[in-house]
TORFI-348006 format. One line per 3 residues: for each residue z, y, x of N, C-alpha, C. Coordinates in steps of 0.001 Angstrom, whole numbers, plus 500000, padded with zeros to 6 digits. Example, Ala and Ser with C-alpha at 12.3 -4.5 7.8 and 13.67 -1.06 7.14 Angstrom:
REM TORFI-348006
507800:494310:513190:507800:495500:512300:507800:496700:513200 ~ 507080:497750:512850:507140:498940:513670:507870:500030:512900
This chain:
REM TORFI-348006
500000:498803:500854:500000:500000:500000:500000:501244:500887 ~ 499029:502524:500850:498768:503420:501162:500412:504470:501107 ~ 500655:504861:502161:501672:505996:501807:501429:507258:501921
502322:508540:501353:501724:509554:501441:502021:510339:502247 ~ 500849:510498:502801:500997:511642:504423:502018:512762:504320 ~ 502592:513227:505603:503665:514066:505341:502565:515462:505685
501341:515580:505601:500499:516740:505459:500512:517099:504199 ~ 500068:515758:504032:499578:516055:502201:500820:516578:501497 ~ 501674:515786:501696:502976:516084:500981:503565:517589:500745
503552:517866:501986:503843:519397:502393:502931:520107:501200 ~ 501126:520144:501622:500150:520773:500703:500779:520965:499311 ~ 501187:519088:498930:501186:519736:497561:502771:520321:497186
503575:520434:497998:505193:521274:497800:504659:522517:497819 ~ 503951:522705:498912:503508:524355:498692:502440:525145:497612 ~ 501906:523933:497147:501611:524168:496001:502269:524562:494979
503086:523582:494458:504028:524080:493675:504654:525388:493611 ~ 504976:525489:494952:505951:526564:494952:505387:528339:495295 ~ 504062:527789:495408:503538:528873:496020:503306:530200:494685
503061:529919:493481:503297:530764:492753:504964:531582:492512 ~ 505776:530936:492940:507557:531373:493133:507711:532455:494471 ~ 506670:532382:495289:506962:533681:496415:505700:534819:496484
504786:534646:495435:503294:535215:495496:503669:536879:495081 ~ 503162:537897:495431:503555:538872:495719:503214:539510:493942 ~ 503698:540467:492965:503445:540307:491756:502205:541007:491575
501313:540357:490608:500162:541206:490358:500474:542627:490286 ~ 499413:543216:490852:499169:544871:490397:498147:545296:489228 ~ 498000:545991:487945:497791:546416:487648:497140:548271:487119
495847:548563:487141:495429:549437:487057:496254:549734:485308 ~ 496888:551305:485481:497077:552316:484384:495636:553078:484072 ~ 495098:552946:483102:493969:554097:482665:493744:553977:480919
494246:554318:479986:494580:554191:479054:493190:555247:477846 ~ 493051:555973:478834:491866:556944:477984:490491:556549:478767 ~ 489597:556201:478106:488582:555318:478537:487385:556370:478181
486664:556312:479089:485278:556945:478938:484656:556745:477889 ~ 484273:557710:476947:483036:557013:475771:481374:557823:476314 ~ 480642:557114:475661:479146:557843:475817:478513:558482:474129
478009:558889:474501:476838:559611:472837:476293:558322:472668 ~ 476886:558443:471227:476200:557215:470764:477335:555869:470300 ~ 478100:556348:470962:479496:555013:470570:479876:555066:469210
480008:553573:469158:480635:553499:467525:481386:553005:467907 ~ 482717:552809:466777:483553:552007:466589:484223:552064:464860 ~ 484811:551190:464765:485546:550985:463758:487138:551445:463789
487887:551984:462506:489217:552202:463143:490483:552658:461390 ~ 491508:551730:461422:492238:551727:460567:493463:552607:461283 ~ 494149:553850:459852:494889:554484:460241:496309:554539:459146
497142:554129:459538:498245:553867:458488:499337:555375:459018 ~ 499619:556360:458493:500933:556947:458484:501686:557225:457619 ~ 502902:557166:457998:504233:557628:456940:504570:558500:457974
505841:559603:456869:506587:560637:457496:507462:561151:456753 ~ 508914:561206:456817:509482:561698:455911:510138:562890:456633 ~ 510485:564151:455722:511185:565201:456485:512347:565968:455410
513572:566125:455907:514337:566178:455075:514972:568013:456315 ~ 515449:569038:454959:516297:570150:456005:516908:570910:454542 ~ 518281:570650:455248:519006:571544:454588:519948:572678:455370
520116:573995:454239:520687:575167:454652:522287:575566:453960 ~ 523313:575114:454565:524416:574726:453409:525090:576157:453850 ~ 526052:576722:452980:526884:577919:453559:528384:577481:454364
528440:578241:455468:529609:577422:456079:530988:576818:455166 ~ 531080:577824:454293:532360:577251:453494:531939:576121:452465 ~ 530310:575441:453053:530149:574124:452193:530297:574442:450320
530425:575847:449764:530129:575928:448571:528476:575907:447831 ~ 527521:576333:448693:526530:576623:448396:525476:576036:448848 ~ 524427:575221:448409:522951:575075:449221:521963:575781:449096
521783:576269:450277:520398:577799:450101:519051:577319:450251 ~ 518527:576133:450849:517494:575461:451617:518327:574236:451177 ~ 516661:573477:450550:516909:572069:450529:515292:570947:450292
514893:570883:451331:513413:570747:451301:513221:569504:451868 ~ 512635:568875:450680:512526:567590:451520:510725:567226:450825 ~ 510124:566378:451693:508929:565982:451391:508499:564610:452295
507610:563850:452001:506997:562659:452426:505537:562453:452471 ~ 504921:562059:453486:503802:561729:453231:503078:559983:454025 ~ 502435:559595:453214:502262:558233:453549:500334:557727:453247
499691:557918:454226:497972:557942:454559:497282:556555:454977 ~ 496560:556569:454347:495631:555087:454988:494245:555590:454745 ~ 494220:555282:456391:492077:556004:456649:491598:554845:456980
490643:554527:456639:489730:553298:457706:488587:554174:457178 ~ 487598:553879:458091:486720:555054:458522:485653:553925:459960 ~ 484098:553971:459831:483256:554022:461225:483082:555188:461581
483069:555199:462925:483219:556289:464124:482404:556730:464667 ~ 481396:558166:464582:480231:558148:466238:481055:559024:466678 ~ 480484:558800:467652:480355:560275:468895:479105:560628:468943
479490:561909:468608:477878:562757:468814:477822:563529:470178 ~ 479066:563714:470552:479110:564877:471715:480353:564457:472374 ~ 479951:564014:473766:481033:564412:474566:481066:565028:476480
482419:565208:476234:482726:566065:477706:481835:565996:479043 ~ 481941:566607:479941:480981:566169:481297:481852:564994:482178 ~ 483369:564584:481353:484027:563863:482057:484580:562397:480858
483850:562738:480078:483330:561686:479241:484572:561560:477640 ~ 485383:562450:477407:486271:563052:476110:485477:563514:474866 ~ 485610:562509:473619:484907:562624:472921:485140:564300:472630
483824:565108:471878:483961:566663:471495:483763:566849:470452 ~ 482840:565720:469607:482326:565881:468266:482123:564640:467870 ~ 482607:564239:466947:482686:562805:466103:482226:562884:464716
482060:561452:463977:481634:561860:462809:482162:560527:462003 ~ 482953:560942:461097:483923:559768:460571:483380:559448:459178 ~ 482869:558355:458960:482090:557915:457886:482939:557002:456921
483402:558025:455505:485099:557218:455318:484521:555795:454287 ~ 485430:555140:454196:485456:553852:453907:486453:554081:453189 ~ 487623:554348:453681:488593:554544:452307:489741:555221:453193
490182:556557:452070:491403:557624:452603:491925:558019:451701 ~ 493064:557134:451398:494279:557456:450292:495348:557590:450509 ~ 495979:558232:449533:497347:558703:449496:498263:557917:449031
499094:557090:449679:499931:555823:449537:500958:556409:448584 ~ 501317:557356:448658:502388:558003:448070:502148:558103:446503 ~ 500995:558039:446255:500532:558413:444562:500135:557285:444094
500809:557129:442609:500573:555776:441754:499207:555542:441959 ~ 498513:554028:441929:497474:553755:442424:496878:553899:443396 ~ 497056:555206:444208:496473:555157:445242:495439:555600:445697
495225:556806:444534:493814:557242:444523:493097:557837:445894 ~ 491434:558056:445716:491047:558584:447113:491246:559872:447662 ~ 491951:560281:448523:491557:561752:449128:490158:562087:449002
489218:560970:449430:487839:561521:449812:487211:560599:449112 ~ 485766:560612:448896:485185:559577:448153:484774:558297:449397 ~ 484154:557464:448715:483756:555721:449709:482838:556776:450427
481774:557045:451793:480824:557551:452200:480893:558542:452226 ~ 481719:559647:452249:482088:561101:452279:481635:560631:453934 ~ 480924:562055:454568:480834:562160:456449:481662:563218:456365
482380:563344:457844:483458:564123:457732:483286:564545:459772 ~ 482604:565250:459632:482358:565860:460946:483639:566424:461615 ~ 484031:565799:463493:485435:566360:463770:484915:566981:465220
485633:568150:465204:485195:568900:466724:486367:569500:467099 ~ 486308:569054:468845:487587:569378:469265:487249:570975:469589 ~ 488262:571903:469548:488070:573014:469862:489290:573493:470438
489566:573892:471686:490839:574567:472644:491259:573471:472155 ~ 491690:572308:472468:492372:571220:472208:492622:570593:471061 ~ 491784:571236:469952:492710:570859:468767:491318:570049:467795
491559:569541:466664:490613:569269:465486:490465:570167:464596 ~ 489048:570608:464630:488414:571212:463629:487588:570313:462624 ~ 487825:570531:461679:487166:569331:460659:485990:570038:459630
484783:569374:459054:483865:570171:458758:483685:568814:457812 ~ 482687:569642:456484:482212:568800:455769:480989:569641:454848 ~ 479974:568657:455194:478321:569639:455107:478690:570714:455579
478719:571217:456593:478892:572098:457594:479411:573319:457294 ~ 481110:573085:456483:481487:573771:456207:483213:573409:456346 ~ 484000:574220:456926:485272:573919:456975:485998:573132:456051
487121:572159:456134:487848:572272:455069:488648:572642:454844 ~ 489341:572993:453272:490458:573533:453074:491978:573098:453435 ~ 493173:573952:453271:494115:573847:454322:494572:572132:453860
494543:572109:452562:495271:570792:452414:494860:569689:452916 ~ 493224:569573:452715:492372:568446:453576:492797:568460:454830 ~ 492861:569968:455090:492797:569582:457004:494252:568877:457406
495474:569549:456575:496569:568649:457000:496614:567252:456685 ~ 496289:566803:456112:495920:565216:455536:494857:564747:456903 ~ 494008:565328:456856:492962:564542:458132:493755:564652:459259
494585:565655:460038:495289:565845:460771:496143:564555:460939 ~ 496459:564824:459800:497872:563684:459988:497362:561998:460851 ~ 495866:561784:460468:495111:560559:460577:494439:560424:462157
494269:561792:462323:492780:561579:462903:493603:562245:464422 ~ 493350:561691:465917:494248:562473:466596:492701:562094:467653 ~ 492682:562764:468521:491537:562885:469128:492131:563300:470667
491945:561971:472079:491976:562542:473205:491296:563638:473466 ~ 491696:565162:474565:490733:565666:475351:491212:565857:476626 ~ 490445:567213:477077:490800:567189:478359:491991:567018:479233
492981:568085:477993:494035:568850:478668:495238:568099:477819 ~ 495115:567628:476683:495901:566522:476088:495619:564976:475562 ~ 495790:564162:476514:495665:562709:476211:496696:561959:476861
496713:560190:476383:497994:559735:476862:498085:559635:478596 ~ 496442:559450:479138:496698:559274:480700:497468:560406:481072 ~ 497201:561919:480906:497824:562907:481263:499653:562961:480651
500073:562547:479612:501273:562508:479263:501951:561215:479592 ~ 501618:560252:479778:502390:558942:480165:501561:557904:481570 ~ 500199:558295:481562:499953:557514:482573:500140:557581:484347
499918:556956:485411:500339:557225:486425:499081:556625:487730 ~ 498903:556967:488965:497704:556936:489493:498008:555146:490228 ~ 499445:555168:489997:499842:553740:490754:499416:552573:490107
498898:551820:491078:498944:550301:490210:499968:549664:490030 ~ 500312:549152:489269:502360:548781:488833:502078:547366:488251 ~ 503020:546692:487876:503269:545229:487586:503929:545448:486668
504290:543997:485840:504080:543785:484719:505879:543719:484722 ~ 506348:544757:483825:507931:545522:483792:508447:546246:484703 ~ 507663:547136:485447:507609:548103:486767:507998:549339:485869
508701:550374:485758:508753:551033:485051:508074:552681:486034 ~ 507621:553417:485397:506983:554534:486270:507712:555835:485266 ~ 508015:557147:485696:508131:558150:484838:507073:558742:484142
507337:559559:482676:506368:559810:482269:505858:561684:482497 ~ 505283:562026:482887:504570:563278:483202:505132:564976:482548 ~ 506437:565125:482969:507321:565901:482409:506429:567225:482309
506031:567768:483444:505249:568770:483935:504245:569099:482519 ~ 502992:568126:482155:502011:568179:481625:502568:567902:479831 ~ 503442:567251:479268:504236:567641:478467:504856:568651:477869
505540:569423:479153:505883:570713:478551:504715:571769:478250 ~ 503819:571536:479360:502506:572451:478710:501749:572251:477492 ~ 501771:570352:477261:501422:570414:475957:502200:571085:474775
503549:571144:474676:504533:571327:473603:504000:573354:473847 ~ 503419:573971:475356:503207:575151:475210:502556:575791:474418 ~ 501048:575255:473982:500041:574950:473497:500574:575213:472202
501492:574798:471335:502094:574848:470268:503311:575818:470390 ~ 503726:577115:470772:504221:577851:471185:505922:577724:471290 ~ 506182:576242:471527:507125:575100:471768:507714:575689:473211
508655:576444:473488:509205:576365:475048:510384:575320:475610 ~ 510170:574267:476066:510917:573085:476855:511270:573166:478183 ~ 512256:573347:478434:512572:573127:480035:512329:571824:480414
512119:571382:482025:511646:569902:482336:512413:569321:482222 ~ 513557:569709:482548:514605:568752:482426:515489:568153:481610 ~ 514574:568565:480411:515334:568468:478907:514178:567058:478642
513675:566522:479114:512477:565507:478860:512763:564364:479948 ~ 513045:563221:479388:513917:561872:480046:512682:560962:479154 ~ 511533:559997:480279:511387:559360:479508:510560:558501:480739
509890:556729:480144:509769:556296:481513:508592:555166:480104 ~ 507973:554570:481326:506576:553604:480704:506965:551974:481276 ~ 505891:551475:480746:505800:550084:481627:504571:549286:481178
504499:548111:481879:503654:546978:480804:504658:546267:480749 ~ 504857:545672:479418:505770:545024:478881:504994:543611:479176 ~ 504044:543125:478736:503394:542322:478901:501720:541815:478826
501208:540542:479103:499909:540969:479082:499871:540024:477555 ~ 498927:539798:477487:498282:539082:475753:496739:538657:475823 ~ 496411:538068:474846:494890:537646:474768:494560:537829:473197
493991:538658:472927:493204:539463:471661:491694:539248:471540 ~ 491812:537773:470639:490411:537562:470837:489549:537203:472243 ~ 488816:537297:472844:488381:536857:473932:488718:537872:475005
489754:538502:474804:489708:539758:476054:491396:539618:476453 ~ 491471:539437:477962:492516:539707:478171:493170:541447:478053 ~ 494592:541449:478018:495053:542642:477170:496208:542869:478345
496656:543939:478203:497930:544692:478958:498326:545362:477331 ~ 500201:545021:477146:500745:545912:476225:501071:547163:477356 ~ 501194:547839:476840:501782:549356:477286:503036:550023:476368
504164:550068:476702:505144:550307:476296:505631:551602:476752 ~ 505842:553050:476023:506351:554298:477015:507825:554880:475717 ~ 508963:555421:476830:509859:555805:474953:510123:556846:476099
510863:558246:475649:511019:559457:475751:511880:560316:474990 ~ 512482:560755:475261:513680:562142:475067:513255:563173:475366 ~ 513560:563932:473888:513420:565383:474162:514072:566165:473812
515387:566825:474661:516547:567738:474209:516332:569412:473667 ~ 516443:569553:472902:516832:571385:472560:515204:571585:472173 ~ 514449:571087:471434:513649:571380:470669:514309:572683:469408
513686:573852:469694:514334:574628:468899:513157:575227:467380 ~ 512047:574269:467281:511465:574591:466582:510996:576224:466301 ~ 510788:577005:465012:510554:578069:464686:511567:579120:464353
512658:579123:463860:513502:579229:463916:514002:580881:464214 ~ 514832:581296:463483:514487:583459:463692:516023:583290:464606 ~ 515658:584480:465691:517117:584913:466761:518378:584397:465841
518619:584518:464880:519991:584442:464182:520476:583450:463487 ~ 519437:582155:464370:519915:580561:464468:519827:580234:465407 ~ 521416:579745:465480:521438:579381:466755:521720:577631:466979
520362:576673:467707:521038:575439:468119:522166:574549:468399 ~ 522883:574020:468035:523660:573596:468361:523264:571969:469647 ~ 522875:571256:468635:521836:570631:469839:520613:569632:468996
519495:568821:469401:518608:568778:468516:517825:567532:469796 ~ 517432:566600:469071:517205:565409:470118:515350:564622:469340 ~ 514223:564558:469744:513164:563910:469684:513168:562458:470579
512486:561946:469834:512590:560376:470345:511226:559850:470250 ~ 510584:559686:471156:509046:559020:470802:509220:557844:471521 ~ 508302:556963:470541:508266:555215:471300:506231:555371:471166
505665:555022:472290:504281:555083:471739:504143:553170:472363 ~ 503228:552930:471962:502757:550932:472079:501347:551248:472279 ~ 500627:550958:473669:499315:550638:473339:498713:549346:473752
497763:548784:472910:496961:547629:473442:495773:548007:474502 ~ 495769:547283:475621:494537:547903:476404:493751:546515:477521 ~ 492501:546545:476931:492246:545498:478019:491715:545630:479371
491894:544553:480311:492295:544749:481361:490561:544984:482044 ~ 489371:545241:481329:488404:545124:481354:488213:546960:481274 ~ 488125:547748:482160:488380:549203:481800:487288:549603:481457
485860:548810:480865:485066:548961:480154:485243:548986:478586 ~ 485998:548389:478560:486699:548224:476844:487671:548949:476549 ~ 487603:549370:475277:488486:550206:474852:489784:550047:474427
490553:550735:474292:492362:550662:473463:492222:549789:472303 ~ 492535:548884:472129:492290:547714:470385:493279:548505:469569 ~ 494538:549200:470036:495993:549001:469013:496838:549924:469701
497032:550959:469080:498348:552092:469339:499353:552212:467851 ~ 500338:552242:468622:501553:553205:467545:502260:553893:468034 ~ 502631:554788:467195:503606:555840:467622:504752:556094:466434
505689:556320:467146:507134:556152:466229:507952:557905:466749 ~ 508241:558367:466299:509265:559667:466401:509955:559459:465185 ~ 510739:560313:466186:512323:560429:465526:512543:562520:465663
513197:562416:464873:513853:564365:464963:514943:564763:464414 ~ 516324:564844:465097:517142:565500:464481:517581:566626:464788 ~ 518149:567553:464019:518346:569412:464405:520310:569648:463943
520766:570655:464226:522097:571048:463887:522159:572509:464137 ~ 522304:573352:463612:521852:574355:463933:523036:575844:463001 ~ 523323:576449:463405:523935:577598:462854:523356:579024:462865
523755:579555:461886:523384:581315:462111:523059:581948:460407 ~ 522134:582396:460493:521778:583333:458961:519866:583020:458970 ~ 519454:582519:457884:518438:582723:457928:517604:583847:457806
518459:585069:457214:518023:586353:457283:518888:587187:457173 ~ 518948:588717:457128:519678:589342:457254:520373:589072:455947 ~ 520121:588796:454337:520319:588312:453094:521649:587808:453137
521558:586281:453715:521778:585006:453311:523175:585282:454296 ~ 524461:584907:453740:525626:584404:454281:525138:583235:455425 ~ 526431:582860:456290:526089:582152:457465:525605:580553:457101
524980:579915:457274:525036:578586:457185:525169:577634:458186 ~ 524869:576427:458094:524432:575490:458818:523337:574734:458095 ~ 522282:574390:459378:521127:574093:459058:520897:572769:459751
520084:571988:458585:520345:570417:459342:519203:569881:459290 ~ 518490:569360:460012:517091:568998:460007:517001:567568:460537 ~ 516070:566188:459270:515809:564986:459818:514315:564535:459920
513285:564113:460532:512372:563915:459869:512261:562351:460973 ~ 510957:561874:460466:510498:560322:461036:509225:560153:460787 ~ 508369:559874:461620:506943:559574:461632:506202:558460:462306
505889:557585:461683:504797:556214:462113:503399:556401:462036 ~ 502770:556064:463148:501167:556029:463044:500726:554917:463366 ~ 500117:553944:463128:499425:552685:463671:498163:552718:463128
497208:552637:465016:495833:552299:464392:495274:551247:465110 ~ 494419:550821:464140:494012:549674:465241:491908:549816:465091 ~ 491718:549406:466167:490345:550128:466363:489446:548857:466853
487618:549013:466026:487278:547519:466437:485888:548109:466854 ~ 485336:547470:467901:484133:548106:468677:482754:546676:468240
């Protein structure tokens, strides 16, 4: 009977074991993906949001402010790009609806009709929305708003959470304090950096259909958000919480399959809302979910 060589033997121990000392994969971060003129895609948009603020008088006899509202959207919609950047950020899209209702209203009726085109152009960072080449009104646009969020130059997730390092799979990296606060500037939002605590990772990888996948996991703090708010309220303290999830395959030809985003907002706040109004306290909650998932 043949015995087994103490070469071979060795080979196959180090076999075994050789995945137990192998140095950990690295992974490329690039989360905002080039599109061209001409890209389609497919893409389902689910949000809820509830926002609750009240204005009580300090001696708790009186409520002056008490505003609460909800809103809850489902878009599915095909996608072009008609126009984009010299660095490849879509500029002009054209959302061909399929169905955009208001979850919140018995039945469920449509915002828009089946085949409504709904032309979107980014402008100084933001969405401008057009229909037969004509603006829409304020209520449409907050409703499409709520749905429709559009990378560009100066605001997307590579610039707010991504990083130039290749990292491994539960490596955690910080998220882009600097380019954050300029976004929140943009919205005439003033944040100090150091009021912004927040960090990323890949949580893990996955297989979605025939494509291997990287999850992307990023959560974040944001202290002393003082909203709008007149000199004669004063913060007490006020805390934002974002969790964002993206699906991304590891193929940086292919696009994001699956994002969500989760915030949180709470406020505490004292002073007078106007010269009028006795002193109060002012209390502010709100919560917002977005999940879309997108098919090429």
């Amino acid at each position: 009977m043949k015995t087994i060589q103490p070469s071979a033997l060795l080979m196959f121990l180090l076999l075994l074991l050789c995945p137990l000392f192998a140095a950990d994969q690295l992974y490329t971060i690039k989360m905002k993906r080039a599109f061209l003129p001409g890209s389609q895609y497919g893409i389902n948009v689910t949000m809820k949001e509830n926002f609750a603020m009240s204005a009580i008088t300090v001696d708790r006899k009186e409520k002056i402010v008490n505003n609460t509202y909800s809103k809850h959207l489902n878009l599915e919609a095909d996608v072009e790009i008609s126009r984009v950047s010299s660095t490849g950020e879509p500029i002009q899209l054209v959302y061909t609806i399929r169905q955009f209702t208001d979850l919140n209203i018995e039945g469920n009726p449509p915002i828009l009709p089946r085949g409504s085109s709904v032309t979107v152009k980014i402008e100084n960072d933001d969405e401008s929305f057009f229909i037969n080449g004509q603006a829409v009104n304020d209520k449409l646009n907050e409703q499409l708003s709520a749905v429709i969020s559009i990378d560009s130059e100066k605001d997307n997730t590579d610039l707010l959470f991504g990083t130039n390092k290749k990292m491994s799979i539960g490596e955690k990296w910080a998220v882009n304090t600097l380019n954050i606060v300029e976004g929140f500037s943009h919205k005439k939002l003033s944040i100090p950096e150091n009021d912004i605590d927040g960090s990323c990772s890949i949580s893990n990888l996955l297989k979605v259909g025939d494509q291997d996948c990287m999850k992307i996991i990023c959560q974040m703090n944001i202290k002393n958000v003082n909203l709008y708010f007149p000199d004669t309220i004063e913060v007490n303290n006020s805390l934002t919480s974002l969790t964002f999830e993206g699906i991304y395959p590891l193929d940086m030809n292919r696009k994001c399959l699956k994002d969500t985003l989760h915030m949180t907002f709470s406020l505490d706040a004292v002073g007078k809302l106007n010269q009028d109004t006795p002193p109060v306290t002012v209390t502010v909650s709100a919560e917002m979910t977005k999940k879309s998932i997108y098919s090429y």
